[in-house]
N, C-alpha and C positions, 0 to 999 in steps of 0.2 A: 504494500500500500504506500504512496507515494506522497499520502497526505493534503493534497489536493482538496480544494472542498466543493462541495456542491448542495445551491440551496433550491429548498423545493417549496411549492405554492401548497396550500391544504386545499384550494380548491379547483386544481388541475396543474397543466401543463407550463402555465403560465411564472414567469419569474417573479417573487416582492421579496423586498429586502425585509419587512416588518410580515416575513409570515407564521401562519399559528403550528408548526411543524417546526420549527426554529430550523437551526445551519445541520446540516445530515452530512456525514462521513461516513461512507460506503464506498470500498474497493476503491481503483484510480479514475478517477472522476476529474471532469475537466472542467477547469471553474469559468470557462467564459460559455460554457453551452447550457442551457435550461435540462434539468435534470425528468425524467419521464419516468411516471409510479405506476408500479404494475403490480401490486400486491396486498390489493383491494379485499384476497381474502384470511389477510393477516388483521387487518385494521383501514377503516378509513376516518378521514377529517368529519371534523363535524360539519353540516351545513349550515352554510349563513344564518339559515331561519334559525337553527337550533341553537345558533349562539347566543342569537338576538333572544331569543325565549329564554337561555340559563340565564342573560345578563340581566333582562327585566325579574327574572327570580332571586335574583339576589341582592335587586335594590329595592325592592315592592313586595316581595315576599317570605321577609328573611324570621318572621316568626315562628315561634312553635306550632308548628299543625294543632296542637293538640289547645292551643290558648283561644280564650274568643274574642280578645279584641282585633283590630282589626288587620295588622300585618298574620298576625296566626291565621287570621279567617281566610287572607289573599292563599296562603301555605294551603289551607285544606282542599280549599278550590280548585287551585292547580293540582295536586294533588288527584283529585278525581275527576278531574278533566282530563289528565292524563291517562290514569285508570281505564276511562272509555274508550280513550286513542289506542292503548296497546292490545285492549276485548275485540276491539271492532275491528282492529288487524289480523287475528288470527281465528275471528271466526267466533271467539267467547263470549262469556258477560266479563262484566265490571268485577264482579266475586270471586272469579275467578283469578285475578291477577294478584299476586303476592310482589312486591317489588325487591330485588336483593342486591348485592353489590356486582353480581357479574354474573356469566353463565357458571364457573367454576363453584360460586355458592348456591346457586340454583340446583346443578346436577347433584352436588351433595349434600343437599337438603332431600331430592328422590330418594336417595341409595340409605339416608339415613332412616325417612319413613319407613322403604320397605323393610328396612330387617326390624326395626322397632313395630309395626303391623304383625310382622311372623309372628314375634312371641307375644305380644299379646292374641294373637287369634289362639297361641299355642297355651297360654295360661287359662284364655277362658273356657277351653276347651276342658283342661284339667280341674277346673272349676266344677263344671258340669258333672263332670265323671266322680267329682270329690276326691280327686287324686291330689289335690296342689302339695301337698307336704310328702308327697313320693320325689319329688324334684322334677318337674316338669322342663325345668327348665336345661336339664342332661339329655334333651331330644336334640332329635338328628337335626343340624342346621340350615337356616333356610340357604335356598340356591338362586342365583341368578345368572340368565342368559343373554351377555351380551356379543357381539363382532368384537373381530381381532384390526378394525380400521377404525375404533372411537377413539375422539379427543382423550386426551390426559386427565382431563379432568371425571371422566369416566371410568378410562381403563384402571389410572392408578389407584381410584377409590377402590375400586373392585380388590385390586391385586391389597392393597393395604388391610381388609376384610379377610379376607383370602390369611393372610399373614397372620392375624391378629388371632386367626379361626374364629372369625364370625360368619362366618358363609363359604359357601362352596359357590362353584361357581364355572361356567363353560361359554369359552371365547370361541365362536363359530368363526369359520374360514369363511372367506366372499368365493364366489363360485371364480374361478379364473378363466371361464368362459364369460361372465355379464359382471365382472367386477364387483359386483352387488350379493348380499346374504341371500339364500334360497329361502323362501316360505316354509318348505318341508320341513328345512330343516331345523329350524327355530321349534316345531310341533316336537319333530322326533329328538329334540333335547330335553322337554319337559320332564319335568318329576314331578314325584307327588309333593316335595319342599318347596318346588320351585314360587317365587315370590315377587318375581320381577322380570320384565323381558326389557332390555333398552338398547334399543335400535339409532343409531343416529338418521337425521332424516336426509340430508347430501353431506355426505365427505368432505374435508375442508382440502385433501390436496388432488385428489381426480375429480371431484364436481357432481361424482355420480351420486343418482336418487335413490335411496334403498326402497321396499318395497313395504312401506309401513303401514299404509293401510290394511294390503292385504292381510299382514304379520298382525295388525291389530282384530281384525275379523275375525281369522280362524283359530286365536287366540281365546278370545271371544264366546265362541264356541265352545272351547274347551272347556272355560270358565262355569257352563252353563249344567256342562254334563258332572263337577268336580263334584265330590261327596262335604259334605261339611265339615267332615276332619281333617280338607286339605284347603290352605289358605288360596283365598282368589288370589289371581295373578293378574299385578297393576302391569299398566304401558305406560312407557317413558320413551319419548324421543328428543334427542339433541337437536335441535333446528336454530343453532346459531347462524349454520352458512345459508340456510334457504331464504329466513324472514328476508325480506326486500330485496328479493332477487327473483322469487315465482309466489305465487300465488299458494299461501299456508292456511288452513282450514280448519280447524280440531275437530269438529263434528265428522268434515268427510275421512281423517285422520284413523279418528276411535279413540284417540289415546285420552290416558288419563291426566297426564301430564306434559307439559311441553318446555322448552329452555330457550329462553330470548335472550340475545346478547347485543347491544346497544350500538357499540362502536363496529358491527359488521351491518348494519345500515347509515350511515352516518348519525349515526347518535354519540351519547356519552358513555364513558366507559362505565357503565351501570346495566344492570340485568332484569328481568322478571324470570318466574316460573308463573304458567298454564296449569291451574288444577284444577279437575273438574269438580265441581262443587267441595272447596277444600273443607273436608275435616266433615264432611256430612257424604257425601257421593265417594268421593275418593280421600282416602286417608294424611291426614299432612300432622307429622312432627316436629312442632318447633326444636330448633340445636340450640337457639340462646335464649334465656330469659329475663325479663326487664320488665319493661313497660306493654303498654296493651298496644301499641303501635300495629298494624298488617294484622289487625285481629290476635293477636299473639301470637300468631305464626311466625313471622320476623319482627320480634321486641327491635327500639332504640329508635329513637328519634330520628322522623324519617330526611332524605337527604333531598330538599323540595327541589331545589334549583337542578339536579341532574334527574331526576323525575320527570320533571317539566321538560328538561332537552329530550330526553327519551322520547314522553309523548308525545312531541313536534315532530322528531322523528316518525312517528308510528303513525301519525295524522299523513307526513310526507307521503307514506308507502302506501298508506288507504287511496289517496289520491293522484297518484301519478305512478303506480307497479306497472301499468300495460307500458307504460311511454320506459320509465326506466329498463325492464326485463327487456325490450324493443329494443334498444341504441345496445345496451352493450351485447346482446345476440350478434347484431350486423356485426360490430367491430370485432369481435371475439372470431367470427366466423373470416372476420377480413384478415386477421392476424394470420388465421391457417392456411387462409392461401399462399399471401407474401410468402408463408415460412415454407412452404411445397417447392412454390415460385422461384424462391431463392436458393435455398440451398438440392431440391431436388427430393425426392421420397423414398430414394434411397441413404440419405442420411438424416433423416428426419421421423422419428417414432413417437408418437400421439398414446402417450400413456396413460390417455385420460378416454378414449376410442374402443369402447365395445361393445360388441355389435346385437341390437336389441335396449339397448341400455339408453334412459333417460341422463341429462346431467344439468348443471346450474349454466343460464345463459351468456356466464363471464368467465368460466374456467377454461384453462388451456395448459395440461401437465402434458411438455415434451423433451422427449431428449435430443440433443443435437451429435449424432453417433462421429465416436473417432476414439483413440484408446488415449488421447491427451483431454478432452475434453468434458473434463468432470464440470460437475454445476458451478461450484462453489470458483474456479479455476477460470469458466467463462464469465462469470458475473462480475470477476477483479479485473477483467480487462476490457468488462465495458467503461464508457465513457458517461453515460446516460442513461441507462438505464435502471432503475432501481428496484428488484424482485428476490424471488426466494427460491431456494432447492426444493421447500418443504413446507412446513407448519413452524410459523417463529417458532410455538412452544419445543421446539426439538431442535434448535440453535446452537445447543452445548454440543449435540452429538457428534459436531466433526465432521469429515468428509462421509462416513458412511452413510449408503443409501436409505431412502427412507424405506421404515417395513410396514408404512402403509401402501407403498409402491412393490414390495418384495410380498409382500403377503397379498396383492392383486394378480401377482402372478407373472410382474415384469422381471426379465433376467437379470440379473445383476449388472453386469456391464451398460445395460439401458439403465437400471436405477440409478447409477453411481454420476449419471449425465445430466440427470433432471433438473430442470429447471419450472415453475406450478410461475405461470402468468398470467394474473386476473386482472383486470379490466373494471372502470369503473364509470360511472355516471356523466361525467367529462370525459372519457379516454377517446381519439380522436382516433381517425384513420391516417390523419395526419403523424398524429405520435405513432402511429404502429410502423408507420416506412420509417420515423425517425430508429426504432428501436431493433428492426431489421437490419440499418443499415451499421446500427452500433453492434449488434452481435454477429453481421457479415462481419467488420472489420477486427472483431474477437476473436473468430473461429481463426481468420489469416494470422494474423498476430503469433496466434497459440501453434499455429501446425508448422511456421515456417523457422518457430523457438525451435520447436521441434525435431524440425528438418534438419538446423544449424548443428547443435547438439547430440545429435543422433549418428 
């Protein structure tokens, strides 16, 4: 890295010296070119509107929600005006929305219900039978079924469960024919323990849709036929990458629960969970306790002003998903040509491309083949372009490939090349020859090191 700097706009392509992204030092960057953001599904900026909504919440609504004069009362207001913004975005009520610090306390507020649900179903159960003083609580543990391609903030909870022996638990393969979990076989893992199914709804680094409805239906079913000595089995899906990018539902879903994550639509970095009728329909545990704030579900003073961006956010997406999902489709779709176009199809592999398979309208996970051409190797010598191998959250890992890419079933040698380019709300066709002609001039750079050397 040559220390070079380069500054980027939060709200596109555009250069300002006073931007909300501050000065960004990424690889060798050239300080007199406007830098180009392609990793839309790592994080994006907030939008204008939503700044302008935090900014009016913290000069107009800086009261305690919970007070009744009149900055508290502006607090409650927004507050459930928001409420309605993020219900009416994914399909729910108002009741439904619990607000949390991010998707990361949202998912493990799910995983912490369902095992706390298990044994209470499993005490009351012993209740019944007038066993409780046998030790009920020395039963088999509950299980949970999730994929081997969730966020960290899933998988680790699990594995940490797992560890602690609080549950057991089975990470399904994605089919390596549709990149996506099979239906079947989420059924054909159930137990009679089992407690939880959670399915992410799109992948955050191939873009593809799992198949969550139907996993929620035939689930569903199961539920129907289950004896009452075996706990129902809640659904949870992760839909951080989908909200504001396609069209998210819960009703046409099924799920019991859903994970919204703020700053992957232009929001703030703040969260909801989706619960259907929490703590009455489907089950909700509070982890902290305090005050009556979120119903006592999430006790402590709630955080208005990033509330409020949220719900501007979530208003955005109510109002303009055909137009947004629209623009970055086209340019997503323009990206794979140039990259065809340019470098040819024979070094060019689309590791986001299988066949049969739905995906998000702004992803584009591909490798640029050649045995010098790691990810991490092409992105230090672009000049401009600013993206990722992977999922930030896997940034310590080094050059190794990603094993959400390895566990899809791409060879190593494609893994170890990847480069996951998402696309965003501003991203131009313009920026996309810009960022062809910087990873043209990468690829040369790197083969003819190469050539020297070799």
């Amino acid at each position: 890295m040559d220390g070079n700097l380069c500054i980027l706009s939060a709200t596109g392509p555009a250069v300002t010296q006073n931007n909300q992204l501050g000065t960004t030092i990424v690889g060798r960057k050239d300080s007199s070119s406007e830098c180009i953001y392609m990793d839309y599904n790592a994080t994006t900026p907030m939008d204008n509107e939503v700044i302008q909504t935090v900014s009016e919440a913290m000069q107009e609504a800086w009261g305690n929600p919970s007070s009744s004069y009149t900055p508290g009362r502006k607090a409650k207001e927004l507050i459930d005006w928001s409420r309605e913004n993020v219900a009416r975005m994914v399909g729910g009520r108002p009741e439904d929305i619990i607000f949390t610090s991010g998707g990361t306390e949202a998912n493990n507020l799910v995983f912490h219900t369902a095992i706390k649900y298990y044994w209470d179903h499993q005490h009351h159960l012993a209740q019944d039978s007038g066993s409780v003083k046998l030790g009920w609580i020395a039963g088999p543990l509950p299980h949970i079924i999730t994929s081997n391609i969730e966020h960290d903030s899933v998988q680790l909870v699990v594995d940490n469960l797992i560890k602690e022996e609080k549950a057991k638990a089975t990470f399904l393969s994605v089919s390596k024919v549709t990149g996506c979990i099979e239906v079947d076989d989420v059924i054909a893992a159930v137990r009679p323990t089992t407690c939880i199914v959670s399915i992410m709804l799109a992948n955050n680094e191939t873009g593809l849709l799992m198949p969550v409805a139907e996993i929620c239906q035939r689930v569903k079913a199961l539920n129907q036929q289950r004896s009452k000595e075996t706990p129902r089995i809640l659904l949870h899906t992760d839909a951080a990458q989908a909200v504001g990018k396609l069209r998210v539902d819960v009703q046409d879903l099924g799920v019991d629960y859903l994970t919204i994550v703020g700053h992957k639509f232009y929001g703030p970095r703040i969260g909801a969970l989706y619960g259907k009728g929490p703590g009455m329909s489907s089950p909700l545990y509070p982890m902290f306790f305090g005050g009556g704030q979120e119903r006592k579900f999430r006790p402590g003073t709630e955080n208005t002003p990033m509330i409020a961006g949220l719900g501007k956010a979530a208003e955005l997406v109510v109002r303009k998903l055909e137009v947004y999902a629209s623009h970055m489709q086209e340019v997503r779709d323009y990206l794979e040509e140039k990259l065809l176009t340019v470098f040819g199809k024979d070094k060019i592999h689309f590791n986001s491309h299988f066949k049969g398979s739905d995906r998000l309208p702004n992803t584009c996970n591909m490798s640029i083949l050649g045995p010098n051409l790691q990810g991490q190797k092409v992105l230090l010598h672009c000049r401009r372009l600013l993206a990722s191998v992977g999922a930030a959250c896997h940034s310590d890992k080094g050059n190794r490939p990603s094993h959400i890419l390895l566990n899809s079933g791409i060879p190593y040698e494609v893994a170890e090349n990847a480069l996951r380019l998402s696309v965003g709300r501003t991203t131009s066709k313009k920026d996309v020859d810009a960022i062809i002609e910087d990873l043209k001039q990468a690829v040369n750079e790197i083969e003819v090191c190469a050539a020297q050397t070799g």
